[in-house]
N, C-alpha and C positions, 0 to 999 in steps of 0.2 A: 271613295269606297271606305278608307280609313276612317275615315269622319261618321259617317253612315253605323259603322260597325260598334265606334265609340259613344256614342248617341244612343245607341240600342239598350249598351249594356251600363249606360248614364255615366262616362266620362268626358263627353263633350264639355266644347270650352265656356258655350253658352248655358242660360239658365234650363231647367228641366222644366220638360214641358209640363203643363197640370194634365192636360187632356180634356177638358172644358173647354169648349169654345161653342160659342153660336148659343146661346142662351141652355149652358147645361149639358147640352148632346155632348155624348164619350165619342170623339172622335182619332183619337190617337193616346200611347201611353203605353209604361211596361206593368209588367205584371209585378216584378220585386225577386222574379224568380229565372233561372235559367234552367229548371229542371224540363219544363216543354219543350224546350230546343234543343237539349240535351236525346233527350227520348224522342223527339223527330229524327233529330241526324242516327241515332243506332238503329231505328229503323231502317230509314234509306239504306245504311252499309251495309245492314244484314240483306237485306231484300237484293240491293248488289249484289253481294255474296251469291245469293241463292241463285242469282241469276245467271253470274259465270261459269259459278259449279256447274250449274245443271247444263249448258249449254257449253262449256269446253268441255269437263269431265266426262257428260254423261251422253256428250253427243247430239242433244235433244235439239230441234230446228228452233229457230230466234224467236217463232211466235210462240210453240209454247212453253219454250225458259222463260217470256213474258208473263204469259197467263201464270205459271206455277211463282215468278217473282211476286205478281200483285198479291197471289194469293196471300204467302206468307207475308206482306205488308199488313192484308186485315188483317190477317188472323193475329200477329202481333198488336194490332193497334187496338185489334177487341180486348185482347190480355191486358194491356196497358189502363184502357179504358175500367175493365173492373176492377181492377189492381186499384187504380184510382180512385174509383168511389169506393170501395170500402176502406181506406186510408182515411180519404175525405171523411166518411162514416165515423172513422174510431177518433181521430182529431176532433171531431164536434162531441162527441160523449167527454172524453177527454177535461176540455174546456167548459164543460156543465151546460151545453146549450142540448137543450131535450130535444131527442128524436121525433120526427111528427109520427111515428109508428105506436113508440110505445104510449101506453099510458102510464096517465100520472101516478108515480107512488103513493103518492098521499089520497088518493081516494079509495084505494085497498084497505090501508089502515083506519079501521073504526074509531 
């Protein structure tokens, strides 16, 4: 499990893997980042959370502290998700790579 965990976050003992194999196909590999797994796991806890609460707290029967947990799992992960692409959005303007949205400046200007 150790080893597994180290590997993940590329401290293993062996070489890093490319993630090429088989003529090209991405078959495995990290992204460079732990912010996805980060914002996975505070999901789950929350979604935990909401499910204890509502169901020690609040009394409510086990299926649906269930249903209201899943709930708040989308509905955070839709938040997450737009949160995201407009991040993604402002990073790419940012970096001078043109939006496919707008048009070009330079065909305004005569």
């Amino acid at each position: 499990m150790r080893g597994a965990v180290a590997s993940i976050f590329g401290r293993g003992d062996g070489p890093e893997p490319s993630g090429l194999e088989d003529g090209g196909a991405v078959t495995s590999g990290r992204s460079g980042s732990r912010g996805p797994l980060v914002g996975g796991v505070i999901v789950v806890l929350l979604a935990a959370g909401w499910f204890v609460m509502s169901h020690l707290v609040m009394q409510t029967p086990v299926s649906d502290a269930l249903g209201e947990a899943l709930g708040v799992a989308l509905g955070l992960l839709m938040v997450v998700s737009v949160v995201g692409a407009i991040w993604s959005r402002r990073e790419d303007r940012d970096a001078g790579q043109p939006d496919a949205q707008q048009p070009d400046a330079q065909q305004h200007n005569p």
